[in-house]
Structure formats: structure tokens, C-alpha cells
C-alpha positions as protocol buffer text, in pm:
chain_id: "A"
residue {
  index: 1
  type: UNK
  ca { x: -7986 y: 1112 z: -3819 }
}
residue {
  index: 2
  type: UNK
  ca { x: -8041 y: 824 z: -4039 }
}
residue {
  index: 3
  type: UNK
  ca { x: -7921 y: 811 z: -4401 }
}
residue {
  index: 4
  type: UNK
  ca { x: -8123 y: 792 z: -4690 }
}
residue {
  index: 5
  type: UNK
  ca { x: -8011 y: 462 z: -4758 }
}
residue {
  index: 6
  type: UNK
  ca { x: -8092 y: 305 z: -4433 }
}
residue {
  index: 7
  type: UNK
  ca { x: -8443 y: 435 z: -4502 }
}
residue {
  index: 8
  type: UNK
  ca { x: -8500 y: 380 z: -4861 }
}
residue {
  index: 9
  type: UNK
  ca { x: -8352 y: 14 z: -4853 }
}
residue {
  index: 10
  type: UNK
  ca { x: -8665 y: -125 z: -4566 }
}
residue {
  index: 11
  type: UNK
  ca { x: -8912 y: 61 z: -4764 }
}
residue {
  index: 12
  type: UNK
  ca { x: -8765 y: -97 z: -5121 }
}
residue {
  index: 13
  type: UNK
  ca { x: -8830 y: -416 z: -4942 }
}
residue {
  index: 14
  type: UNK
  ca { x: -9132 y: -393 z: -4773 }
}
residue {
  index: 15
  type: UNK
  ca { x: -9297 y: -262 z: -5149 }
}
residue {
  index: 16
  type: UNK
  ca { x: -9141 y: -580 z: -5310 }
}
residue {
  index: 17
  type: UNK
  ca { x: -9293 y: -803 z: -5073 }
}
residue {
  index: 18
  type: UNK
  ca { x: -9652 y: -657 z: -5041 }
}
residue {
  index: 19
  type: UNK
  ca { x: -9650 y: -660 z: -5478 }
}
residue {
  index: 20
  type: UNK
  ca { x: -9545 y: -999 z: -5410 }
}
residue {
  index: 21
  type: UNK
  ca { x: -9832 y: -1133 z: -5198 }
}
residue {
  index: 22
  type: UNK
  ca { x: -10058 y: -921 z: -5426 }
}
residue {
  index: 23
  type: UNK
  ca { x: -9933 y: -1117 z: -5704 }
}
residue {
  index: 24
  type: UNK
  ca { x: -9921 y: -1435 z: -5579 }
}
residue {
  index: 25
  type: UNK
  ca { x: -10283 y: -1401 z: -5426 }
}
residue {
  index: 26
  type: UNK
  ca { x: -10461 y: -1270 z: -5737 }
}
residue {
  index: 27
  type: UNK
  ca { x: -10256 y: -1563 z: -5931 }
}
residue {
  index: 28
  type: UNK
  ca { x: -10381 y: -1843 z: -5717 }
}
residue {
  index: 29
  type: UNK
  ca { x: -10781 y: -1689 z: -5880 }
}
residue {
  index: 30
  type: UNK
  ca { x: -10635 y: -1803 z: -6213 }
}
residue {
  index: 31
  type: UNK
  ca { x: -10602 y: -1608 z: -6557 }
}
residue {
  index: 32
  type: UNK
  ca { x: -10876 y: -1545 z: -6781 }
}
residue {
  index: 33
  type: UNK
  ca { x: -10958 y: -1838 z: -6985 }
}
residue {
  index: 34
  type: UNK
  ca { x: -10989 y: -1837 z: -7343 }
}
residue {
  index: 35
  type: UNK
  ca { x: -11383 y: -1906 z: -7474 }
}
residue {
  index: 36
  type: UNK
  ca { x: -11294 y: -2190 z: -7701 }
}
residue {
  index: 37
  type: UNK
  ca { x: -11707 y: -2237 z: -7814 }
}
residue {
  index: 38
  type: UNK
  ca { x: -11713 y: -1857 z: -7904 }
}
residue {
  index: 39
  type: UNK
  ca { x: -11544 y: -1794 z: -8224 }
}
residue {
  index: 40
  type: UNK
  ca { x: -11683 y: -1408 z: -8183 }
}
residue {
  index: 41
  type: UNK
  ca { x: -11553 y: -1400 z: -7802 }
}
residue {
  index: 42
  type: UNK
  ca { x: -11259 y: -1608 z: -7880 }
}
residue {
  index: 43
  type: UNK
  ca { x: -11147 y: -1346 z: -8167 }
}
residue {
  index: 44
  type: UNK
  ca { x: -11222 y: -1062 z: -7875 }
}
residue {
  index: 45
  type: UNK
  ca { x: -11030 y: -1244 z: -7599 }
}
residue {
  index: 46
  type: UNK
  ca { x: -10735 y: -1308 z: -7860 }
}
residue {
  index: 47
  type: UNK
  ca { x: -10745 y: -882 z: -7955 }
}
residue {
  index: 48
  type: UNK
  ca { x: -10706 y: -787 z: -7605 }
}
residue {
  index: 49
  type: UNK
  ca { x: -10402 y: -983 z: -7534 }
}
residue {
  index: 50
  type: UNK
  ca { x: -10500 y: -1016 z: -7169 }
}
residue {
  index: 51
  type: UNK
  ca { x: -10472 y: -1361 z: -7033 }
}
residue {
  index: 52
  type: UNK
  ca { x: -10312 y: -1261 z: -6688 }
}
residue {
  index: 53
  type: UNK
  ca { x: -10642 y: -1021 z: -6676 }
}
residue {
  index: 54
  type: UNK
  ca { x: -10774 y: -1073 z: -6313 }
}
residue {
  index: 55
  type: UNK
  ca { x: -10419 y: -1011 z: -6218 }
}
residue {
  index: 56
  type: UNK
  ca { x: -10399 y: -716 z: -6407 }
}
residue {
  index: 57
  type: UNK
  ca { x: -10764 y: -547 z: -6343 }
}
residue {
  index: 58
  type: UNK
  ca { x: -10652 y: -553 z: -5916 }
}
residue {
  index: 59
  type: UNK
  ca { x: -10318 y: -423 z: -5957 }
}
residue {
  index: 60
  type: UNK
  ca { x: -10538 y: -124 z: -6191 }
}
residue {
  index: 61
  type: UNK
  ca { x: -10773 y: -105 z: -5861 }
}
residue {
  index: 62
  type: UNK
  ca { x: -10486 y: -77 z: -5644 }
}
residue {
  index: 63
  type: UNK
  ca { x: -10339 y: 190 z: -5849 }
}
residue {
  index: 64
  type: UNK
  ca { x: -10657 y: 328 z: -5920 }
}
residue {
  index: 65
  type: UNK
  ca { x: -10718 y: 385 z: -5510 }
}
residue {
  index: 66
  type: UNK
  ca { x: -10370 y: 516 z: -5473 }
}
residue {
  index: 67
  type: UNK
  ca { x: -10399 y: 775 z: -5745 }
}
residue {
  index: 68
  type: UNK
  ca { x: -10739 y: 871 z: -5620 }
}
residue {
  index: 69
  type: UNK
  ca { x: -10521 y: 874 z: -5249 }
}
residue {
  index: 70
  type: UNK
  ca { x: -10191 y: 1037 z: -5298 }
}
residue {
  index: 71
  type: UNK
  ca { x: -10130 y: 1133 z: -5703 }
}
residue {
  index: 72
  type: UNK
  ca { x: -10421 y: 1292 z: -5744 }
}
residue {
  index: 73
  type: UNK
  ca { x: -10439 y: 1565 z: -5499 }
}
residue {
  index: 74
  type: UNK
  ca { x: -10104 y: 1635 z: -5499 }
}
residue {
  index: 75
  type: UNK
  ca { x: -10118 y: 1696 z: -5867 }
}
residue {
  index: 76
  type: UNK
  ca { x: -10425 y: 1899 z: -5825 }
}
residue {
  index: 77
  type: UNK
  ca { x: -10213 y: 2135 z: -5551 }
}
residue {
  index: 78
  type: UNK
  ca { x: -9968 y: 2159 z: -5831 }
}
residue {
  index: 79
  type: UNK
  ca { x: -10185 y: 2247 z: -6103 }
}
residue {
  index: 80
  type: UNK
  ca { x: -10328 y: 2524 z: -5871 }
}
residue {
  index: 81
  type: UNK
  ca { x: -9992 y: 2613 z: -5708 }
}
residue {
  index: 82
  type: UNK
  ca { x: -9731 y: 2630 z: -6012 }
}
residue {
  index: 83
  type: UNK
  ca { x: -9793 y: 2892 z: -6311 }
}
residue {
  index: 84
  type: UNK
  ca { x: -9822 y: 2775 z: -6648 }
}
residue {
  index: 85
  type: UNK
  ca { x: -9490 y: 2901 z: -6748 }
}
residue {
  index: 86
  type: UNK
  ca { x: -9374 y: 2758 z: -6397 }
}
residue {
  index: 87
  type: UNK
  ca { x: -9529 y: 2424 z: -6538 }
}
residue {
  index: 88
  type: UNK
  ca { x: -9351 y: 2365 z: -6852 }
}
residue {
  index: 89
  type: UNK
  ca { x: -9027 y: 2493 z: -6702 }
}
residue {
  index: 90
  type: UNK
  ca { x: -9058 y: 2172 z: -6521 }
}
residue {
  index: 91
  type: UNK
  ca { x: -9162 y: 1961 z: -6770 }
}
residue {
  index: 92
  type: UNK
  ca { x: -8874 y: 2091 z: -6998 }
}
residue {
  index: 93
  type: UNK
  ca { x: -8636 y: 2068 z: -6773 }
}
residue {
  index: 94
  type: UNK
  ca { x: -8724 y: 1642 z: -6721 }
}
residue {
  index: 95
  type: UNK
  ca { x: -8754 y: 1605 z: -7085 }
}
residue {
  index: 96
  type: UNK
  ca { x: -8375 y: 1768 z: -7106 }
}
residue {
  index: 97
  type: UNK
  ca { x: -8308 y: 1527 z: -6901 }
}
residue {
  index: 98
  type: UNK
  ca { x: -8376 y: 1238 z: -7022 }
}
residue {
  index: 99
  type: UNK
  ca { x: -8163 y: 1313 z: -7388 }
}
residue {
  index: 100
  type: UNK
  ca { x: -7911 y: 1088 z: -7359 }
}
residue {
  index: 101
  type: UNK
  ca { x: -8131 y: 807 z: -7315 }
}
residue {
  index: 102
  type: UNK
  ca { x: -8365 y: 968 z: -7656 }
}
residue {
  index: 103
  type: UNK
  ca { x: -8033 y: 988 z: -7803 }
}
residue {
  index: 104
  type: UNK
  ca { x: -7910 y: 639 z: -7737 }
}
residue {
  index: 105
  type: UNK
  ca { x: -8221 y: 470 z: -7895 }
}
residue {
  index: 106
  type: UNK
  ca { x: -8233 y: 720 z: -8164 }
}
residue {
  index: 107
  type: UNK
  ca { x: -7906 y: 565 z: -8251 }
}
residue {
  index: 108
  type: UNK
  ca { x: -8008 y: 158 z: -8166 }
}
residue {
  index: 109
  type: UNK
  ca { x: -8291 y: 245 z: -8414 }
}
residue {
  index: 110
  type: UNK
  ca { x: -8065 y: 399 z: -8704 }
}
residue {
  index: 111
  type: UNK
  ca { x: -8294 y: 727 z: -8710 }
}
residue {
  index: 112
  type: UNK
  ca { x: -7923 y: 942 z: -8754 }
}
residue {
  index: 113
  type: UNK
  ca { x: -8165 y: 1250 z: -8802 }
}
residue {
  index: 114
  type: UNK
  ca { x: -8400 y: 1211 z: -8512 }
}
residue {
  index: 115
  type: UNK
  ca { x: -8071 y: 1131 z: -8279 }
}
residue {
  index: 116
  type: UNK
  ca { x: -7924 y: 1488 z: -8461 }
}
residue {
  index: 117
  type: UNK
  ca { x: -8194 y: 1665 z: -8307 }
}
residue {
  index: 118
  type: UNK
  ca { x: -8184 y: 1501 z: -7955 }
}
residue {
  index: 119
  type: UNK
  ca { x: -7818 y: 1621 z: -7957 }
}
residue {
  index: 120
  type: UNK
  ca { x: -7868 y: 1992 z: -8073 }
}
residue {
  index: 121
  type: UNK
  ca { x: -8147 y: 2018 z: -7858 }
}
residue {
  index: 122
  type: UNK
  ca { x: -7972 y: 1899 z: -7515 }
}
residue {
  index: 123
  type: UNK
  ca { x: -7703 y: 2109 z: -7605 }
}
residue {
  index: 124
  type: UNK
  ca { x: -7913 y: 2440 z: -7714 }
}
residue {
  index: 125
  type: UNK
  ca { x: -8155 y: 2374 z: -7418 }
}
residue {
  index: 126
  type: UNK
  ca { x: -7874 y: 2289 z: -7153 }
}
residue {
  index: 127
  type: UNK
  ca { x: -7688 y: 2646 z: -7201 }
}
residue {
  index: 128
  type: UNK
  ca { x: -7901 y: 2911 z: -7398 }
}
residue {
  index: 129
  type: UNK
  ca { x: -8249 y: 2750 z: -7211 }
}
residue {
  index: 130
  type: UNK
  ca { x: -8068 y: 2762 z: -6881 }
}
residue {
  index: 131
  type: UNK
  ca { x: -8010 y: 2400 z: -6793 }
}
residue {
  index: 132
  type: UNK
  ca { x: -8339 y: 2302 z: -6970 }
}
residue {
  index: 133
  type: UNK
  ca { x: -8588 y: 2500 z: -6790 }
}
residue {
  index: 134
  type: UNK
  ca { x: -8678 y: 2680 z: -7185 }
}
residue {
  index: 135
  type: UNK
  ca { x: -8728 y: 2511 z: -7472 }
}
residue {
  index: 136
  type: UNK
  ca { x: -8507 y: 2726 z: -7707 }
}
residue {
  index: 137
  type: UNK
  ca { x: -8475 y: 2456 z: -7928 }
}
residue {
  index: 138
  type: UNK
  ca { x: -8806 y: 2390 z: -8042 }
}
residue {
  index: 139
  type: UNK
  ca { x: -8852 y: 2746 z: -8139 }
}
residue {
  index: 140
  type: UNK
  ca { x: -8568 y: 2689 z: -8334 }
}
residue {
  index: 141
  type: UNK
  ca { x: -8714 y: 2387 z: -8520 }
}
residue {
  index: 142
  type: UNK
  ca { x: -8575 y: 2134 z: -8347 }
}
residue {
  index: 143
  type: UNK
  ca { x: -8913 y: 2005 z: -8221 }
}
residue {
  index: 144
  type: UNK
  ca { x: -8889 y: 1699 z: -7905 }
}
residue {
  index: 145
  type: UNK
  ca { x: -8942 y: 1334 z: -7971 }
}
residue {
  index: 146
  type: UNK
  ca { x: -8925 y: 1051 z: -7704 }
}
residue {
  index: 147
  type: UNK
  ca { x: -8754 y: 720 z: -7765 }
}
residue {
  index: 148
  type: UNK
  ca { x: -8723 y: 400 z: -7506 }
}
residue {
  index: 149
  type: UNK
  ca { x: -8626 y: 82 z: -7553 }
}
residue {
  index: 150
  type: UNK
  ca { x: -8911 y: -57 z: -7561 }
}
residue {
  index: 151
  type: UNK
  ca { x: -8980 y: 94 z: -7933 }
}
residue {
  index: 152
  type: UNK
  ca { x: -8642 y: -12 z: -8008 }
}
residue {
  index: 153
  type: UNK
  ca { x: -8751 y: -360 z: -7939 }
}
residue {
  index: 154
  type: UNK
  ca { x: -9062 y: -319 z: -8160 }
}
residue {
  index: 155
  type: UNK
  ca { x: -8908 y: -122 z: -8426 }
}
residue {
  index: 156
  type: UNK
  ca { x: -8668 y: -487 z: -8436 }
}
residue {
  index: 157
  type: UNK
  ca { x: -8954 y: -684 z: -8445 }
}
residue {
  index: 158
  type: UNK
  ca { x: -8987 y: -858 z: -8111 }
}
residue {
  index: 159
  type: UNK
  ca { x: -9377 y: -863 z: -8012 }
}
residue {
  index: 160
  type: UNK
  ca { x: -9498 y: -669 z: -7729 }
}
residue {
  index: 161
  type: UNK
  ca { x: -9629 y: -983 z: -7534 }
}
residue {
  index: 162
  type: UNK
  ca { x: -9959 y: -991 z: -7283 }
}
residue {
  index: 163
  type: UNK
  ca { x: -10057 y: -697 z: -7172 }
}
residue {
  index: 164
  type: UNK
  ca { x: -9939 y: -589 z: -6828 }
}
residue {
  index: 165
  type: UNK
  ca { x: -10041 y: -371 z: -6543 }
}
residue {
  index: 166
  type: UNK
  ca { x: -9776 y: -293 z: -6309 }
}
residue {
  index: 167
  type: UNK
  ca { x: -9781 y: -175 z: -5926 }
}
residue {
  index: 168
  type: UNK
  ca { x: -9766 y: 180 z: -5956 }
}
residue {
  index: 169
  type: UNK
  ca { x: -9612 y: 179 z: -6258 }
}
residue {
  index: 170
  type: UNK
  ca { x: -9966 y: 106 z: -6467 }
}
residue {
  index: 171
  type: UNK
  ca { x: -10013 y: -29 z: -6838 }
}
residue {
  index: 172
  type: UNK
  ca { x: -9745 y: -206 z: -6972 }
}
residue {
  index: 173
  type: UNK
  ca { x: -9588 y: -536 z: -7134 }
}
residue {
  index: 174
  type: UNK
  ca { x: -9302 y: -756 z: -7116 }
}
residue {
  index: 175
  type: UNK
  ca { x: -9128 y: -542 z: -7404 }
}
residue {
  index: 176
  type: UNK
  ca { x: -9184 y: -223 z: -7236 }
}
residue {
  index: 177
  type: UNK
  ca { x: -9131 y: -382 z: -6914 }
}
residue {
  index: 178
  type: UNK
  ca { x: -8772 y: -484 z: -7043 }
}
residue {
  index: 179
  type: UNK
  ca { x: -8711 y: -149 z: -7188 }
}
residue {
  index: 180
  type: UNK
  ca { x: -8782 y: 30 z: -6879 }
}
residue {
  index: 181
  type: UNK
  ca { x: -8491 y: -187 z: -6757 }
}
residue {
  index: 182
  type: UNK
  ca { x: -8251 y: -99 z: -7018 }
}
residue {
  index: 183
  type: UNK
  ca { x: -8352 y: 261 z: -7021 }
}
residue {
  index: 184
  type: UNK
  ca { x: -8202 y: 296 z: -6652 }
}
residue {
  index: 185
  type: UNK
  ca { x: -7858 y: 125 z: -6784 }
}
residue {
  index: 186
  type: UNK
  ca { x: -7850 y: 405 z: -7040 }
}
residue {
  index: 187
  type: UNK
  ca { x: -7879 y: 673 z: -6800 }
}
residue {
  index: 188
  type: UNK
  ca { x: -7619 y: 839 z: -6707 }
}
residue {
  index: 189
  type: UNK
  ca { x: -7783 y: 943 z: -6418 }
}
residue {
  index: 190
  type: UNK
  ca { x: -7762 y: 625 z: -6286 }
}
residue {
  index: 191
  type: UNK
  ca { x: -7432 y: 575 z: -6253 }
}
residue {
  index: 192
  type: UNK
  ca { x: -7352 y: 924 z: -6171 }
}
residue {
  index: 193
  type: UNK
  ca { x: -7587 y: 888 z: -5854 }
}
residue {
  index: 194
  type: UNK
  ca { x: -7447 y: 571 z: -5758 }
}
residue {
  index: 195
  type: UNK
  ca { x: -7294 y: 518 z: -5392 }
}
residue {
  index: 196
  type: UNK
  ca { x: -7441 y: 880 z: -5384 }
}
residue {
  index: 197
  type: UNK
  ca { x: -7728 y: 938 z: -5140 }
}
residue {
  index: 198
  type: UNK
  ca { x: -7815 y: 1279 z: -5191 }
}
residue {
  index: 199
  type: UNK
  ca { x: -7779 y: 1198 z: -5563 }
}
residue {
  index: 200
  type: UNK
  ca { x: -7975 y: 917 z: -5522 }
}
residue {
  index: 201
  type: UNK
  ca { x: -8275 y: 1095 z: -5351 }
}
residue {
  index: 202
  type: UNK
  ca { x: -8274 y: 1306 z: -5639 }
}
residue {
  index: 203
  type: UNK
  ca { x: -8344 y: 1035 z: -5854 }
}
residue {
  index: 204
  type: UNK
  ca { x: -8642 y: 931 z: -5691 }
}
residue {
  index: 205
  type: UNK
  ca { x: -8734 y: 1293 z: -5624 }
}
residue {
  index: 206
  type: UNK
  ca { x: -8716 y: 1346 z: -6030 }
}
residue {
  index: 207
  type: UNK
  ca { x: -8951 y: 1015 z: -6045 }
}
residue {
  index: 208
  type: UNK
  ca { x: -9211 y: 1172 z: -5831 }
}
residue {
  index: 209
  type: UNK
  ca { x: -9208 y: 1494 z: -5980 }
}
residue {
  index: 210
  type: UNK
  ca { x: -9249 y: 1339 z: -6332 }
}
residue {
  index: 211
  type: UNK
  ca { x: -9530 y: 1149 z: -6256 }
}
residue {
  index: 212
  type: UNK
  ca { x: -9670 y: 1454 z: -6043 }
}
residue {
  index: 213
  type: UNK
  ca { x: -9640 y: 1681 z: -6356 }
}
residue {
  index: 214
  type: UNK
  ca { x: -9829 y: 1404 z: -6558 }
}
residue {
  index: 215
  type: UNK
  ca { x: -10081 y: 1336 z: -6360 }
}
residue {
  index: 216
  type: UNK
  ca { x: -10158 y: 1770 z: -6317 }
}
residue {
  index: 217
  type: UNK
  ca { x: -10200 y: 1737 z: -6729 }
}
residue {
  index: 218
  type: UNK
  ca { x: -10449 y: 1517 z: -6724 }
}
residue {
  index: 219
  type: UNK
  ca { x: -10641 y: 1592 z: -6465 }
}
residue {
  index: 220
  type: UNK
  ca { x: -10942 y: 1657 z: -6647 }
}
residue {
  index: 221
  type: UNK
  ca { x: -10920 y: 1402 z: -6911 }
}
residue {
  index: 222
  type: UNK
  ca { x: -10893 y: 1134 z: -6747 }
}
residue {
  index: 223
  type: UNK
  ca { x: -11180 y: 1204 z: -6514 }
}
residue {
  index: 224
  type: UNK
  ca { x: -11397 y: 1250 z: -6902 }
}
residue {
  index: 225
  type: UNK
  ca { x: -11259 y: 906 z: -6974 }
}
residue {
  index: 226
  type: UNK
  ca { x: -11386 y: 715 z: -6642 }
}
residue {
  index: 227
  type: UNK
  ca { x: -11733 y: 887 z: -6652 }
}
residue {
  index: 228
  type: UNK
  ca { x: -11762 y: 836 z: -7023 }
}
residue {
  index: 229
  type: UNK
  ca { x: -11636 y: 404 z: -6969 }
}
residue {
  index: 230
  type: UNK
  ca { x: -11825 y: 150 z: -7008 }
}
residue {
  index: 231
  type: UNK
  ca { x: -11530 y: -47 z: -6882 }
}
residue {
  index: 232
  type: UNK
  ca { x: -11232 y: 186 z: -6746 }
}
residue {
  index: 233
  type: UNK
  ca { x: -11005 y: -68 z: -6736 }
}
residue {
  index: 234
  type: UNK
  ca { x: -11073 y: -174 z: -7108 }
}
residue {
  index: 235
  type: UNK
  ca { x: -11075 y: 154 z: -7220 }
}
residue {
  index: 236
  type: UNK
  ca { x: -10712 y: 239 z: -7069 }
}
residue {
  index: 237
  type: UNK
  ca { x: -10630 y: -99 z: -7182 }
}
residue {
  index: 238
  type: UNK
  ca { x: -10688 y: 30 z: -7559 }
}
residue {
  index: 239
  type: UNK
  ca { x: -10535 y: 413 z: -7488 }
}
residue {
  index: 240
  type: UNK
  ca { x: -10228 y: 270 z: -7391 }
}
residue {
  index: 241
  type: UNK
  ca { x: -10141 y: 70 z: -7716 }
}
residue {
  index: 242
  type: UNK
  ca { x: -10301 y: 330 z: -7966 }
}
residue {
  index: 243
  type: UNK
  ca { x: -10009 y: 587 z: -7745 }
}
residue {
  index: 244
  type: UNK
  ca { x: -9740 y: 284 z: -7798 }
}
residue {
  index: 245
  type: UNK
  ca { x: -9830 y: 252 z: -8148 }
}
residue {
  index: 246
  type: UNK
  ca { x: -9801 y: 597 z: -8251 }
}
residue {
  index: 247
  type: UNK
  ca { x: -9457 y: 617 z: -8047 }
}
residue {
  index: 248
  type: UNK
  ca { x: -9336 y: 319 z: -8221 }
}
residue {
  index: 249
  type: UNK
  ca { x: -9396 y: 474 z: -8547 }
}
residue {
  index: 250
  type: UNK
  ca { x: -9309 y: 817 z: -8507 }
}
residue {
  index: 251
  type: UNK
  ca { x: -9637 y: 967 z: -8467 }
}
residue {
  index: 252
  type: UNK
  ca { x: -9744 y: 838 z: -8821 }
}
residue {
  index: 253
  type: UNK
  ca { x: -10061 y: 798 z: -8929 }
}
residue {
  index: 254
  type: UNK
  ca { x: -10239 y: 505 z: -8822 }
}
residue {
  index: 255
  type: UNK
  ca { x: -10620 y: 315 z: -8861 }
}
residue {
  index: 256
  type: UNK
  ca { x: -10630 y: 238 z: -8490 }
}
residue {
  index: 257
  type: UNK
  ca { x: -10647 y: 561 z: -8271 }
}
residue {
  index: 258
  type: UNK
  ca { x: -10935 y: 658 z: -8070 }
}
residue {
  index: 259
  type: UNK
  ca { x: -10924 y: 1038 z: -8081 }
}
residue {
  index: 260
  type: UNK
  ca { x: -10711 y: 1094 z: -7791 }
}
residue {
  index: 261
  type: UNK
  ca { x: -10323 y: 1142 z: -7821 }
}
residue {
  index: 262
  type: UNK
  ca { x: -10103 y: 1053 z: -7479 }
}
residue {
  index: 263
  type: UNK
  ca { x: -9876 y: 1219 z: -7418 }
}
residue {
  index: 264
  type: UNK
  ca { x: -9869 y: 1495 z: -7652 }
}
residue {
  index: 265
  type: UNK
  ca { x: -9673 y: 1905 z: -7643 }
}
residue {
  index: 266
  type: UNK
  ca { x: -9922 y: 2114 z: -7547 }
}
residue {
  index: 267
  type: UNK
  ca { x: -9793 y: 2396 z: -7301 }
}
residue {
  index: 268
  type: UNK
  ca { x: -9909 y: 2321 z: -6939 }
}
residue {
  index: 269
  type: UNK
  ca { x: -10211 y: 2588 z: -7006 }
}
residue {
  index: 270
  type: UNK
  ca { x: -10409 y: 2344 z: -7225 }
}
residue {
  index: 271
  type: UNK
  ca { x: -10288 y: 2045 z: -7016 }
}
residue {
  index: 272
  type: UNK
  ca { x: -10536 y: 2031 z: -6786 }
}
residue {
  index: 273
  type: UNK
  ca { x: -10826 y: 1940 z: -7003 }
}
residue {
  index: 274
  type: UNK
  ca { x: -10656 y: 1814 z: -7329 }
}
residue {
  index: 275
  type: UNK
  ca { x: -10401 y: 1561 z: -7231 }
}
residue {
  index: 276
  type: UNK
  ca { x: -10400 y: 1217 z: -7112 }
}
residue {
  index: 277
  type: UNK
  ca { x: -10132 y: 1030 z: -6923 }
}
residue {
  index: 278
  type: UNK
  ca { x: -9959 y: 870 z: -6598 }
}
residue {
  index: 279
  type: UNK
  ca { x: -10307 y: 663 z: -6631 }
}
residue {
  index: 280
  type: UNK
  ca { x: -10360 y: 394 z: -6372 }
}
């Protein structure tokens, strides 16, 4: 029988290579250029922050066809298959998860009391909410937050850069981008799992069913948001900075939102047709 490894290393590499011809392809069309005799377009093309946008509206295609493909349905079966209760047990049990990487930037961003709560509630949740699967801490007060590195970057100052969309991956930036990076050096998961295949197919296993249990809370939504688009792409485009804004500032109030919070902690029973996320 072959090993995960042996499997997982061909298919790493084929991936690589097809986002690289992608790439390279839609590169050779050239970026949008700026509209240097339109000081009203100009001012638009310099708001979206999307010079590499040809680049970045086929890679939202692709992912767009592969969500309508694979994520979709699946999510759908789960939506249909798993119980509410069922739901959130999974969804608390990733979030638990991820604490020591919440903690960690918590700490890089000197919020002492926001890191205090990440550590009360991965230890409340990991024995009284049976490894994670309840929430006991929030109904204790101790409400959950998310931190990456990416908002540590912000909350330091260094600009977000064009905006991105990545193979599978979706919206994104060079900051985030970079974060994402960093995030997987601060899990301990990852070195626990190293030169560990079972571990290891875990790890992608807990990938997939995070961006399964995502996609089954927005199911609804984000249909609303294509029909109701002018311009999909643009609208995502503008979704996924008012959700990095908010994040970066702690769910403060802010001039720029657009009515619709990513993201959010409703219980998997209003998830279907309240939240947005995992967009393409």
C-alpha cells in the first residue's frame, strides 16, 4: 500500500506546476493599466488596489468553477447531513484549535487581555468542553476572537499591498499572504505532525473540513451576493477588506462596511442564510 507521503508529494507538485502555467499565462495578457487621462477612473483604479487584476479575476473563475464543482456540494451534503448542534461542535472544536496561534499574535500585538482570554478559553474549552467540541467558555464570558499575522503586520503599520487572489485559497494580499506563512510556523501542529503521516493527513483533513464548514455557512449568502452583483468579482473584492478591516481593528466601528459581516458567531442554525465566507 502506498504511503501518504508518496501520494501527497506528486499531487503537491503537479498543483504547483498547473498554478504556475496559470500564472505565467494570464501574466504574459499584462496587468491592468492605470487610466492616466481619467482623473475620476484614475482615483477608482488607485481605490481598488488591483493592478495584477486580469491575473486575479481568472484565478477567481478558476476558483469560482471549482467551488461550484467540488466545495459547494459537498458543503451542501453537510449542511443537510450534520445537525446544528453537530455543526458548531465542529466549528468549535477548529476554532480550539487554532488558540495557540490567537494566542501568539495576541501577544506580538501587546493586547495582554485579548491573549488572557485565548488562554482561559483553550484551557476551559479543552477539558470542561470536551476537547473543544462546547464552547463553555463563551457562556462564561470569555467570548472568541481570531488573530493572524497578517493583522499583526497591519496593526505595525506595514501596508497590505495589491490585492491578491490566490488558487484555491481566494482574496488575499502580500501581508496576509505572508501571515498565512508565519501562522503555520506558530502552530504547533506543525511541528507535532512533522515526519508524521497519519498526523500529517490530519492536517490536511482539518484544512478541508474548515473550509467545508465555511462554505455550509454561507451557502445562501453568497448565492444573494452573485445574483444581487453587478460585478461579483468587485463586490468580493470590497467584502474581503471591509472583513480585514474590522479584524484588524477588533471589530470596531468603522465608515467603510457594506452591511455584511464575514465571518461572524452565529450558531450553525442561522449560518446558512446570514453568514458570508470561504468566498472565491
Amino acid at each position: 500500500m502506498r504511503s501518504f507521503a508518496s501520494i501527497r508529494r506528486p499531487f503537491e507538485s503537479i498543483c504547483a506546476n498547473a498554478v504556475a502555467l496559470g500564472a505565467a499565462a494570464v501574466l504574459m495578457a499584462g496587468c491592468a493599466t492605470a487610466p492616466v487621462n481619467d482623473p475620476e477612473a484614475l482615483a477608482a483604479y488607485e481605490e481598488a488596489n488591483d493592478p495584477l487584476e486580469p491575473m486575479n479575476r481568472y484565478f477567481f473563475e478558476v476558483n469560482y468553477a471549482l467551488d461550484e464543482l467540488f466545495l459547494k456540494p459537498i458543503a451542501g451534503w453537510y449542511y443537510i447531513a450534520l445537525p446544528n448542534p453537530a455543526q458548531d461542535g465542529v466549528r468549535n472544536f477548529l476554532r480550539n484549535l487554532s488558540s495557540p496561534v490567537i494566542f501568539a499574535n495576541d501577544l506580538f500585538q501587546g493586547e495582554t487581555d485579548r491573549a488572557g482570554t485565548t488562554l482561559i478559553r483553550f484551557v476551559v474549552n479543552s477539558t470542561i468542553g470536551i476537547a473543544g467540541l462546547i464552547d463553555v467558555a463563551s457562556e462564561m464570558g470569555f467570548v472568541y476572537h481570531d488573530e493572524d499575522f497578517g493583522q499583526t503586520l497591519a496593526v505595525a503599520g506595514v501596508d497590505e499591498g495589491p490585492y491578491l487572489v490566490l488558487p484555491l485559497l481566494g482574496p488575499s494580499n502580500p501581508r496576509d499572504l505572508g501571515g498565512r506563512v508565519v501562522d503555520i510556523f506558530l502552530d504547533p501542529l506543525t511541528y507535532i505532525a512533522y515526519n508524521n503521516e497519519t498526523l500529517e493527513a490530519l492536517m490536511y483533513a482539518r484544512a478541508g473540513v474548515t473550509a467545508v464548514d465555511s462554505r455550509a455557512r454561507n451557502l445562501k449568502t453568497l448565492d444573494e451576493i452573485r445574483e444581487g452583483s453587478l460585478d461579483y468579482y468587485a463586490t468580493i473584492r470590497s467584502l474581503y477588506r471591509q472583513k480585514r478591516n474590522d479584524a484588524i481593528r477588533n471589530g470596531e466601528d468603522s465608515s467603510d462596511g457594506y452591511g455584511i459581516t464575514l465571518l461572524p458567531d452565529e450558531p450553525a442554525d442561522t449560518a446558512g442564510d446570514e453568514q458570508v465566507s470561504g468566498i472565491n
